[in-house]
Backbone bond lengths (Angstrom), bond angles and torsions (degrees), N, CA, C in turn:
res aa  C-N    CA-C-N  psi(-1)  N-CA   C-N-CA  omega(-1)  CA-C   N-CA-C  phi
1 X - - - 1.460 - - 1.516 111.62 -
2 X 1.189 125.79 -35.50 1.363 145.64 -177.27 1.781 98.41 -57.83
3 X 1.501 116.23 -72.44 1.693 109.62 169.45 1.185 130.15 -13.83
4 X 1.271 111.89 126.62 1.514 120.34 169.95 1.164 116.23 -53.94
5 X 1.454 115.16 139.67 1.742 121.03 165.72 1.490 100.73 -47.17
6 X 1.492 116.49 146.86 1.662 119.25 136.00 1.144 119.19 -45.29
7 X 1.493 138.32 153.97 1.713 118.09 140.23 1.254 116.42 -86.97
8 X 0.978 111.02 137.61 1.891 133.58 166.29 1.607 86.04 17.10
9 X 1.412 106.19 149.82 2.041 105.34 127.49 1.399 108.92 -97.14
10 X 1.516 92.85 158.77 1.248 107.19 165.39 1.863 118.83 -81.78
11 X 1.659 107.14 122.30 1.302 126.78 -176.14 1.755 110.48 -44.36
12 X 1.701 118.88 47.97 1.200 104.76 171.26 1.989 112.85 -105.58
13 X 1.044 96.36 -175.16 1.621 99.27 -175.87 1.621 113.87 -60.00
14 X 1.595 141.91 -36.29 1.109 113.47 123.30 1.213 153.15 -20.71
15 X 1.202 141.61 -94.47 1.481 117.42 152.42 1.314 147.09 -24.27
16 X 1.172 102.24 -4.30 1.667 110.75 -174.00 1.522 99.46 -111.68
17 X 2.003 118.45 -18.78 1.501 114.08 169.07 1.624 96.11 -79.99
18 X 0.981 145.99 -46.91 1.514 158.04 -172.23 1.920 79.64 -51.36
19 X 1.012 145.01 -63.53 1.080 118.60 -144.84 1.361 111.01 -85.63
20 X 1.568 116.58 -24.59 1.508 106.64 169.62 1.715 129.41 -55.32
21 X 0.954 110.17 169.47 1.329 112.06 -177.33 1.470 114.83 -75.41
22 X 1.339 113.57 157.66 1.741 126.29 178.87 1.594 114.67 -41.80
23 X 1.053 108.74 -40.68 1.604 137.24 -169.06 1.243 134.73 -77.29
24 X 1.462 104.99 -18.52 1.109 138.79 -179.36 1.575 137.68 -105.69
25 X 1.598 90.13 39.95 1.240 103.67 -169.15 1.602 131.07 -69.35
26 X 0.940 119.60 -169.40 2.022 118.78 168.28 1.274 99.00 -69.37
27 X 1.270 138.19 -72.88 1.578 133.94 -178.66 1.831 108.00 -20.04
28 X 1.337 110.88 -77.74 1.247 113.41 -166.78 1.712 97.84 -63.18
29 X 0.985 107.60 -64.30 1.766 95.43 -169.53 1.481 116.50 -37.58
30 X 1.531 122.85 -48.65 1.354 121.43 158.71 1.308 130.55 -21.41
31 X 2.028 101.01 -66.98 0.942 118.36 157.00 1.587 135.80 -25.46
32 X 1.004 94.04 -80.45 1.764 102.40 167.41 1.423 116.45 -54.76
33 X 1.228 139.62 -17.98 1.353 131.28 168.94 1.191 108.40 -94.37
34 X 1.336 129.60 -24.66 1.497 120.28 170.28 1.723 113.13 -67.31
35 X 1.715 115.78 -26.93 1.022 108.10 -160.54 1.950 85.29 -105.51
36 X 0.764 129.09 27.50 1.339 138.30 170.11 1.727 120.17 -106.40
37 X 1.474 103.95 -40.63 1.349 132.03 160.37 1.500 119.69 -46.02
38 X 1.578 99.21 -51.46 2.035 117.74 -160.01 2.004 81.72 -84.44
39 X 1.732 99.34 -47.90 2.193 79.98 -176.12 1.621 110.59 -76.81
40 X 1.127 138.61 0.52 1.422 115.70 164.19 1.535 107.06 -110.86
41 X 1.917 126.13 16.21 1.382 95.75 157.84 1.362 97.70 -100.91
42 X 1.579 133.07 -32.16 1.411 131.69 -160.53 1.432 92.35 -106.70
43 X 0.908 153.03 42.38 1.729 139.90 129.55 1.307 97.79 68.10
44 X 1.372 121.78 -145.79 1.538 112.23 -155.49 1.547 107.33 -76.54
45 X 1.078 118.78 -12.49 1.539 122.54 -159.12 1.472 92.25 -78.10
46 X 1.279 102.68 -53.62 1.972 117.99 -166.48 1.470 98.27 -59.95
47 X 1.645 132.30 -23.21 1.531 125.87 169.09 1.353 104.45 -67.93
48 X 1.752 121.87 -37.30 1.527 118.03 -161.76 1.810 93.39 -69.56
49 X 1.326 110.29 -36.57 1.611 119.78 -169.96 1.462 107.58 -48.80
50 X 1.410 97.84 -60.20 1.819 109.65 177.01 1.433 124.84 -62.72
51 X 1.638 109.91 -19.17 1.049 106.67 -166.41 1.790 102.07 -94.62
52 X 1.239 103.70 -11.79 1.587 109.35 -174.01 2.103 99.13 -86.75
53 X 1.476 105.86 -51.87 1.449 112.69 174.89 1.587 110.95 -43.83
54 X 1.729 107.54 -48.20 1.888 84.83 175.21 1.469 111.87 -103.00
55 X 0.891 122.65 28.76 2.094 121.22 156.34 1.656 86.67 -96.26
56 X 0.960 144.37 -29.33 1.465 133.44 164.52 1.425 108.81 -57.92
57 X 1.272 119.66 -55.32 1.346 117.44 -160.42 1.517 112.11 -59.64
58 X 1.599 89.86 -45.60 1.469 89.78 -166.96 1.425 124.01 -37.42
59 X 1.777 106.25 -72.16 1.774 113.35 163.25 1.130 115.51 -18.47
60 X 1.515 110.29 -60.74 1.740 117.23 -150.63 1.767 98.39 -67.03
61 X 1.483 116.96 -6.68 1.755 127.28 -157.66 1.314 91.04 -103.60
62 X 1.472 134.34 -46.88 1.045 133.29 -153.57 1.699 97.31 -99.47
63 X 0.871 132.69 -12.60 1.523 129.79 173.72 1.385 124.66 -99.32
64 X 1.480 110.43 -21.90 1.368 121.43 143.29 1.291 128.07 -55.80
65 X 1.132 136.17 -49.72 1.614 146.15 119.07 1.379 116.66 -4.23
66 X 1.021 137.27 -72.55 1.319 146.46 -172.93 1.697 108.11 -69.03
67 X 0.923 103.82 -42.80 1.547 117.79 162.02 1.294 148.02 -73.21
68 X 1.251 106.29 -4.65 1.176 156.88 166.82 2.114 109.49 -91.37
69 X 1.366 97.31 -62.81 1.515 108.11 173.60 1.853 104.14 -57.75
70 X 0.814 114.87 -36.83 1.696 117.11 -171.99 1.342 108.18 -81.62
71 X 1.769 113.43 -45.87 1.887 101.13 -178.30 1.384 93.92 -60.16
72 X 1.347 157.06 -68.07 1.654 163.96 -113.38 1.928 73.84 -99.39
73 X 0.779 148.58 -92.84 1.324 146.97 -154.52 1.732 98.32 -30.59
74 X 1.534 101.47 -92.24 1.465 115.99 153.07 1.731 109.61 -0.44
75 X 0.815 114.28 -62.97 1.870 106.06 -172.29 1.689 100.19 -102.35
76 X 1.403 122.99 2.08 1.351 113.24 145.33 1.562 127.73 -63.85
77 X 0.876 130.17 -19.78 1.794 138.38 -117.16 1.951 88.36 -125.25
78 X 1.036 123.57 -57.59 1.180 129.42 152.60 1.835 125.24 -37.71
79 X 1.316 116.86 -33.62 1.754 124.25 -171.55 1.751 94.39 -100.53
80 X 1.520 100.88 -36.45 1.438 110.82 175.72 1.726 115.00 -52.97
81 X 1.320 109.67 -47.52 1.213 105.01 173.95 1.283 131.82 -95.65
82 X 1.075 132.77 0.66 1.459 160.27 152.31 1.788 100.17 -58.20
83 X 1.435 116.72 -25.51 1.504 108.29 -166.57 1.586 105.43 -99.98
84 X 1.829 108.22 -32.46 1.512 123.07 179.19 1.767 92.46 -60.06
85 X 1.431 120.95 -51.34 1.501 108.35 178.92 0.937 132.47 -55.91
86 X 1.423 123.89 -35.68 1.463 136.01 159.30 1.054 131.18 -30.09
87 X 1.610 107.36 -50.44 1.234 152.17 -164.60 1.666 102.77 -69.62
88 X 1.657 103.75 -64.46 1.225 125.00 178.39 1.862 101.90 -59.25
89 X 0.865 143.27 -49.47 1.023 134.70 -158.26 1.921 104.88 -86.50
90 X 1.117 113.23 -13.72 1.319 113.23 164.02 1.739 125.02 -66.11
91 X 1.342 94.64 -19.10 1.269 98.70 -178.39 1.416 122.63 127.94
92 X 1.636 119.24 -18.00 1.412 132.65 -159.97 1.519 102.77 -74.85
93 X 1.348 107.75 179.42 1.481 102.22 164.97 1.613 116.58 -95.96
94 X 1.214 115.54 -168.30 1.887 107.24 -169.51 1.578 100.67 -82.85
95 X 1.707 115.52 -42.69 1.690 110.21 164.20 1.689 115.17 -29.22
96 X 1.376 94.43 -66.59 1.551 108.09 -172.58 2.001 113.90 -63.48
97 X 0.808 108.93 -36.84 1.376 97.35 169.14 1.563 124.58 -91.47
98 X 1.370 107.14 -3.36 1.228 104.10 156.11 1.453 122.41 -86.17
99 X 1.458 129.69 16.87 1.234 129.02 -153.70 1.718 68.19 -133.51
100 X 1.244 130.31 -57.15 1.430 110.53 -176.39 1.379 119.29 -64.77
101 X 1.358 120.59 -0.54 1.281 96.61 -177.92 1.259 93.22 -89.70
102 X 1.587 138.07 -28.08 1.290 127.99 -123.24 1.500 86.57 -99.46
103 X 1.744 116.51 -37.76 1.560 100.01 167.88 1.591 142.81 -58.28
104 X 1.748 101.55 -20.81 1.162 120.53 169.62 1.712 118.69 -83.61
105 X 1.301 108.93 13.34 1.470 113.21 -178.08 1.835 109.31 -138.51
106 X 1.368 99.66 134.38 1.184 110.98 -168.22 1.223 104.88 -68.23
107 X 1.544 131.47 -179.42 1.836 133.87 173.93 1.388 96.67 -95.69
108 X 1.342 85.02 149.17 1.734 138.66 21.50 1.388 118.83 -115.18
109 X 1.546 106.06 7.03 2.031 93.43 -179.95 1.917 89.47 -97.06
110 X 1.270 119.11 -26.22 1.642 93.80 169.74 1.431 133.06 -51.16
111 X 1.930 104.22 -41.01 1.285 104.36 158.28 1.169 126.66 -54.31
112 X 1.680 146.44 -57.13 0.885 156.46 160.92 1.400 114.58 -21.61
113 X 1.179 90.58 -66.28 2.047 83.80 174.57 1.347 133.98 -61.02
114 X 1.565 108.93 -36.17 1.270 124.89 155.27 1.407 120.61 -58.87
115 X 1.385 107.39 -7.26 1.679 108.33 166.79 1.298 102.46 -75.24
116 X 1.474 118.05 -56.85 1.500 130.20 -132.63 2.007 86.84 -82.62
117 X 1.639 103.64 -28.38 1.856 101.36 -176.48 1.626 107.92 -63.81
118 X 1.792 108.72 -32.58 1.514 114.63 -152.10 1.700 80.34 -95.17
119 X 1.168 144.47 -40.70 1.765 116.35 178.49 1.587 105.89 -64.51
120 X 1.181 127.37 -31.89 1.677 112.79 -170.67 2.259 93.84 -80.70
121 X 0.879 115.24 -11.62 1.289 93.36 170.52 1.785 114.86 -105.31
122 X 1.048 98.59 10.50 1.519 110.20 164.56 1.883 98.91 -101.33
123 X 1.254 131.87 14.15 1.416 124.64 158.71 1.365 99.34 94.29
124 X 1.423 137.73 15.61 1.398 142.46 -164.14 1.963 94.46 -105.83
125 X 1.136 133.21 116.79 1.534 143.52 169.14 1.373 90.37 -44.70
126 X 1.506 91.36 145.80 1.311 128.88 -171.17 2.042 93.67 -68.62
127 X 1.215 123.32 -60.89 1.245 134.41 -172.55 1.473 91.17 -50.53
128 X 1.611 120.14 -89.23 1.465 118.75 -171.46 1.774 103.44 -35.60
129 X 0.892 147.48 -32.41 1.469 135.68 -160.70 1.826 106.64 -89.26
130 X 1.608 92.31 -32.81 1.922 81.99 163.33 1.185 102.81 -99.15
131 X 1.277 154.82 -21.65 1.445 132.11 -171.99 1.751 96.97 -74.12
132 X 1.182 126.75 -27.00 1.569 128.26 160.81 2.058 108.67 -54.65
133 X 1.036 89.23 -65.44 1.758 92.80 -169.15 1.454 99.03 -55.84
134 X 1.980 134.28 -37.14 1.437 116.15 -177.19 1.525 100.83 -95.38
135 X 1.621 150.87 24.61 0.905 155.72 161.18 1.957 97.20 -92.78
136 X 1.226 115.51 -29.58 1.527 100.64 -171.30 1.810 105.74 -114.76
137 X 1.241 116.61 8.38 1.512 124.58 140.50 1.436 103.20 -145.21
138 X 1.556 96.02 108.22 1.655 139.12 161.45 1.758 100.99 -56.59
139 X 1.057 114.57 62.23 1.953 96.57 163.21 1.209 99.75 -143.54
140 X 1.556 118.49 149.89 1.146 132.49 167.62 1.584 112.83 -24.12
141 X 1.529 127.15 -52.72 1.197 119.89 -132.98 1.800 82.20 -104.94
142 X 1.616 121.22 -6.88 1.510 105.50 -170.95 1.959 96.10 -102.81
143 X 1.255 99.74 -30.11 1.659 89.64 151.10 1.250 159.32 -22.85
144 X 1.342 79.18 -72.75 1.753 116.65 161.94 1.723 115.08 -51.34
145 X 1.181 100.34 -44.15 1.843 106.43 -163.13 1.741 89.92 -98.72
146 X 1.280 120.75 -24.86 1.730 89.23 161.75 1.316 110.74 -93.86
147 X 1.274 152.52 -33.44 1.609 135.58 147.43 1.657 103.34 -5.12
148 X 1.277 116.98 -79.60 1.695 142.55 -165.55 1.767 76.39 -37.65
149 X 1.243 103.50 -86.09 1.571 116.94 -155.71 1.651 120.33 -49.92
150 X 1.465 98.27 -14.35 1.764 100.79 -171.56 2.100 79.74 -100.97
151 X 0.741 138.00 -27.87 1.331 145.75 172.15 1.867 101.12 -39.07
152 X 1.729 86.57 -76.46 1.415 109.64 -147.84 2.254 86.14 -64.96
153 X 1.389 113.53 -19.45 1.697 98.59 -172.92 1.244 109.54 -88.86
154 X 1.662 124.98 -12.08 1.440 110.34 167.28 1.848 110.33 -93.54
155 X 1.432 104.66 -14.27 2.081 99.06 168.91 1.038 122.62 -58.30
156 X 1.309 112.46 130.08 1.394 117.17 151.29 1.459 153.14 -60.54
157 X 1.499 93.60 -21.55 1.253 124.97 179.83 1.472 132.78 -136.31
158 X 1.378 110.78 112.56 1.638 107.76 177.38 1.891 111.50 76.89
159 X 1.199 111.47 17.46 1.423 104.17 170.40 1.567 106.34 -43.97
160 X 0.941 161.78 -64.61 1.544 146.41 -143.24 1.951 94.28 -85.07
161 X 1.047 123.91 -5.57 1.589 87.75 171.86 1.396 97.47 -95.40
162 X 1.095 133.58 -10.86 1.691 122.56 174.82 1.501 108.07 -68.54
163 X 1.740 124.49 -37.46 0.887 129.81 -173.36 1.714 114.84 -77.40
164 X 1.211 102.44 -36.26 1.624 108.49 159.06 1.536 120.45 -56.39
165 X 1.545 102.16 -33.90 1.801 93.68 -162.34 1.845 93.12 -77.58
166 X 1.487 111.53 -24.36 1.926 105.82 -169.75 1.420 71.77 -71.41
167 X 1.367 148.66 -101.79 1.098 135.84 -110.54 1.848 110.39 -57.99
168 X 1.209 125.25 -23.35 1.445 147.25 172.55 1.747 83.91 -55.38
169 X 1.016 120.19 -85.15 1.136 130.77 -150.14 1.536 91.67 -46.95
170 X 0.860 104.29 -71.69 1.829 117.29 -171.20 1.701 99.91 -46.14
171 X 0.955 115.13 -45.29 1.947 99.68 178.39 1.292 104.43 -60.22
172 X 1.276 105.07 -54.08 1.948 107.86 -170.92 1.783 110.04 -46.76
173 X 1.387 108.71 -42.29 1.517 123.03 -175.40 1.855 98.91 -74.47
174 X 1.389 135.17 -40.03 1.266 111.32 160.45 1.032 129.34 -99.28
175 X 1.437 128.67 40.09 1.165 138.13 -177.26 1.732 92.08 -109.89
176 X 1.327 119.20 -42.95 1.496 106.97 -160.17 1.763 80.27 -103.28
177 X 1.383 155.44 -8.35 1.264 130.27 135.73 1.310 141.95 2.22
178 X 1.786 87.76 -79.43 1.321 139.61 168.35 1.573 104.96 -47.18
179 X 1.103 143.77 -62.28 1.563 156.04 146.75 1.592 105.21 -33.39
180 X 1.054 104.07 -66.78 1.917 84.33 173.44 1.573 131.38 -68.76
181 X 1.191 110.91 -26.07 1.468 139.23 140.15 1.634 108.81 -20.67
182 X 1.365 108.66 -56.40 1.262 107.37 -153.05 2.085 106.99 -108.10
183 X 1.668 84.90 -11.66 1.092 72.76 158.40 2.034 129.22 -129.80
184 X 1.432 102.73 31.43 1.076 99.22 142.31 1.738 121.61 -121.15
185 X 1.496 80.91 63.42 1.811 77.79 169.41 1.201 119.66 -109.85
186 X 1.395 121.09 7.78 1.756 130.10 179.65 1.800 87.40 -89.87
187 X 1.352 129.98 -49.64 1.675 118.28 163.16 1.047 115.27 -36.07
188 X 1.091 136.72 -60.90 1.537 149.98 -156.05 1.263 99.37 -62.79
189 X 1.469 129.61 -47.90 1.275 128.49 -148.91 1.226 88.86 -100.11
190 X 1.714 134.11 -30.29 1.529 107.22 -173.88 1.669 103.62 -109.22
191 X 1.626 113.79 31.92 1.395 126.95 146.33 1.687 101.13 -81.53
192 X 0.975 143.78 -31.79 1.339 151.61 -143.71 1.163 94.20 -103.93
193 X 1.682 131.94 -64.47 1.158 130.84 -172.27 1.642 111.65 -64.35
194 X 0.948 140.60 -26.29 1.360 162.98 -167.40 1.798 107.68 -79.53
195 X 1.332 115.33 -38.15 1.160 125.12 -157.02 1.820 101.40 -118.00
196 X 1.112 100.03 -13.24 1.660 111.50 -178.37 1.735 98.54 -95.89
197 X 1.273 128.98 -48.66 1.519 154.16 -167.37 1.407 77.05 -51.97
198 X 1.713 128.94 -114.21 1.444 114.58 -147.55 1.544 112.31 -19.39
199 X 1.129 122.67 -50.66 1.671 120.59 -151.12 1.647 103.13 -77.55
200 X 1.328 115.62 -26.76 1.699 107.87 169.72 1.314 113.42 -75.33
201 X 1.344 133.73 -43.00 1.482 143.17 134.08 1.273 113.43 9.91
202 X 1.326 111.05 -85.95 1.606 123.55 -165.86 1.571 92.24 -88.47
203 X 1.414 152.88 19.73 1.266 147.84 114.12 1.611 127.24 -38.12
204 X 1.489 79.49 -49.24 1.638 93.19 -158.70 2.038 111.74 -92.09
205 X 0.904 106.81 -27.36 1.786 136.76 146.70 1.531 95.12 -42.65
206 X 1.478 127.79 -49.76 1.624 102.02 -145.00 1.834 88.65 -108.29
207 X 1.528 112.95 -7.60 1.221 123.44 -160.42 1.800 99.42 -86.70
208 X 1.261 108.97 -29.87 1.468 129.85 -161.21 1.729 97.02 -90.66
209 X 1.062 117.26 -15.09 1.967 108.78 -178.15 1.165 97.50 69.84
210 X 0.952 152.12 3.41 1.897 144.42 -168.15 1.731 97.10 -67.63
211 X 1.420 106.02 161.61 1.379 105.46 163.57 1.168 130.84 -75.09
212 X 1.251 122.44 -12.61 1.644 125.68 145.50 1.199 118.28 -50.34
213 X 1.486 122.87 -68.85 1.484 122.55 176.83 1.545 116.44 -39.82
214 X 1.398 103.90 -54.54 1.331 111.59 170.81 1.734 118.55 -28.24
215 X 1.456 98.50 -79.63 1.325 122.62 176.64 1.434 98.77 -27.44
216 X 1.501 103.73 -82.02 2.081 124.06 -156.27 1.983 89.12 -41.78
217 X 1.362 120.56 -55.52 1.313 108.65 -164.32 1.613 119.24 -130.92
218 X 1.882 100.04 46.33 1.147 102.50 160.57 1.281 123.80 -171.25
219 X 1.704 87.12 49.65 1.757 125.45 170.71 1.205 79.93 -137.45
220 X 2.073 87.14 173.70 1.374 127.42 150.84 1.273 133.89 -68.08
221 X 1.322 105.75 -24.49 1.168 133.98 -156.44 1.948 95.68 -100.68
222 X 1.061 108.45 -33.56 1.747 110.93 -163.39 1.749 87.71 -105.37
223 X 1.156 134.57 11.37 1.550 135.57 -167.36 1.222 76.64 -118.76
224 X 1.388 129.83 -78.75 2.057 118.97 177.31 1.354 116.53 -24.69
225 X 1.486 119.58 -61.93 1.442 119.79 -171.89 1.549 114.56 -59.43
226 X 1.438 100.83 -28.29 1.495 114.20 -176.32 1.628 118.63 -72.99
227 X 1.453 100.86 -32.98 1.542 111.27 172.40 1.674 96.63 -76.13
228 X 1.232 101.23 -66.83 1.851 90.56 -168.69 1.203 114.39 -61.73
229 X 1.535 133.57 -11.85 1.978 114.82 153.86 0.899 127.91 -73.62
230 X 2.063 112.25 -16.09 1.420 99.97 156.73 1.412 149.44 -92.01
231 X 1.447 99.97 4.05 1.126 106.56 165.07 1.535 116.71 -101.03
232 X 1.386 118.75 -15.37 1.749 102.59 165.42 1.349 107.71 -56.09
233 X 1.660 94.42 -45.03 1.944 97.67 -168.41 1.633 115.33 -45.35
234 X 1.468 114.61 -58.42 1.470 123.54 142.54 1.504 140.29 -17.46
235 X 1.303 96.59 -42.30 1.555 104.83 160.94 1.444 145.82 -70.23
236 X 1.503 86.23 -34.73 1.350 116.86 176.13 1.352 121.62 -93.92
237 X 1.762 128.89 -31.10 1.079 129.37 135.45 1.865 122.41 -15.71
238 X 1.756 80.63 -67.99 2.033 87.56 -177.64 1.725 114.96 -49.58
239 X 1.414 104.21 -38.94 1.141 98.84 -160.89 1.580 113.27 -96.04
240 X 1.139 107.43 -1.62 1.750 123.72 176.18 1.857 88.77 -88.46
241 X 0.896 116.92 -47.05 1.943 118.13 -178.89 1.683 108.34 -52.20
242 X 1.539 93.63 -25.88 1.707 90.60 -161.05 1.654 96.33 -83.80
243 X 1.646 102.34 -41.41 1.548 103.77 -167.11 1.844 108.28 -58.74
244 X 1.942 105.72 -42.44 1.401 93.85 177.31 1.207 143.43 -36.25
245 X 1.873 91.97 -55.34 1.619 127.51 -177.57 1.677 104.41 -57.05
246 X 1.493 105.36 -49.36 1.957 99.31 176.61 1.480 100.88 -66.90
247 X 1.362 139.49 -44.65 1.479 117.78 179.29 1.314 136.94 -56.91
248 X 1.616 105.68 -27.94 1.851 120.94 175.00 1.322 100.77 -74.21
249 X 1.406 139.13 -11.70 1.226 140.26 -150.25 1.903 92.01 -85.62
């Protein structure tokens, strides 16, 4: 209560994005006007159109996201353990320098570690508290670094160069990732273009009055064909996603 007021902002287009809500981003607003666009040129069909384009989006939004959360994790996990050695070589114990790294590291592996520091000071073993933290992220590379770490708390000797050599390993392994990553991204994009194409298609068909358009979304008969191209299209999407994702691998 004591704090000073702010003064005002000034009413420019900054402040006025600051004031909308979290949720309300460019994606969706787009969104919704494109799919606002497709129901007042194609009538009820162009709502079924829009309404199928964002139950697509959504997934395809939220796994980009998530995928997104894992590369930034992923190239945490490597600096992360480079800091527990640090740590270790100062003198601390492996609890304690895992609690320094985790404050010195942003989320979500700072949180994480700061999990695995705050159960061993609730009386929980150092071992049980990472075989918990690599039981609740399943990946190769969080595996690996609690192996290292349940290693390095029963050694006697030289725990931080074992913990140095995983983190070595682990840069080298997302470094050439990162390289396959980058170079199947001309796939990616003409998986994308490929799988986006039918649906501007049967936009532009229903947008044009042609007797196709007609037909596709203003029969029974062109509402069937219309459901079953969107779900091959759908199908084939999934399975063009799967082939990318195994090639960047």
């Amino acid at each position: 209560a004591r704090r000073p007021l702010a003064p005002a902002p000034h009413p420019s287009s900054a402040s006025l994005r600051s004031s909308l809500p979290r949720d309300l981003d460019l994606a969706r607003v787009l969104g919704a006007a494109g799919g606002l666009a497709a129901a007042l040129a194609l009538g009820p069909a162009g709502v079924v159109v829009a309404a199928v384009a964002v139950a697509a989006a959504i997934p395809v939004r939220r796994w980009l996201a998530a995928n997104r959360q894992r590369t930034a994790r992923a190239a945490q996990l490597p600096d992360g353990l480079e800091r527990v050695a640090a740590a270790l070589r100062s003198g601390v114990s492996l609890a304690s320098a895992i609690e320094e790294a985790g404050r010195s590291l942003p989320d979500p592996l700072g949180a994480e570690l700061l999990e695995v520091a705050a159960a061993t000071r609730h009386g929980r073993p150092l071992v049980e508290a990472l075989d918990q933290w690599a039981a609740t992220r399943p990946d190769p590379g969080t595996r690996a670094a609690a192996t290292v770490l349940v290693v390095a708390a029963g050694a006697g000797a030289a725990p931080a160069r074992a913990v140095d050599g995983l983190a070595a390993t682990l840069r080298e392994r997302a470094q050439m990732a990162a390289e396959r990553h980058a170079a199947a991204a001309q796939v990616r994009w003409s998986a994308l273009i490929l799988s986006a194409a039918p649906l501007g298609v049967a936009v532009l068909l229903g947008a044009s009055g042609s007797a196709a358009g007609r037909f596709l979304f203003g029969t029974p008969a062109g509402w069937t064909c219309l459901a079953l191209g969107l779900a091959a299209d759908a199908a084939g999407a999934r399975r063009m996603a799967r082939l990318t994702r195994a090639g960047g691998r």
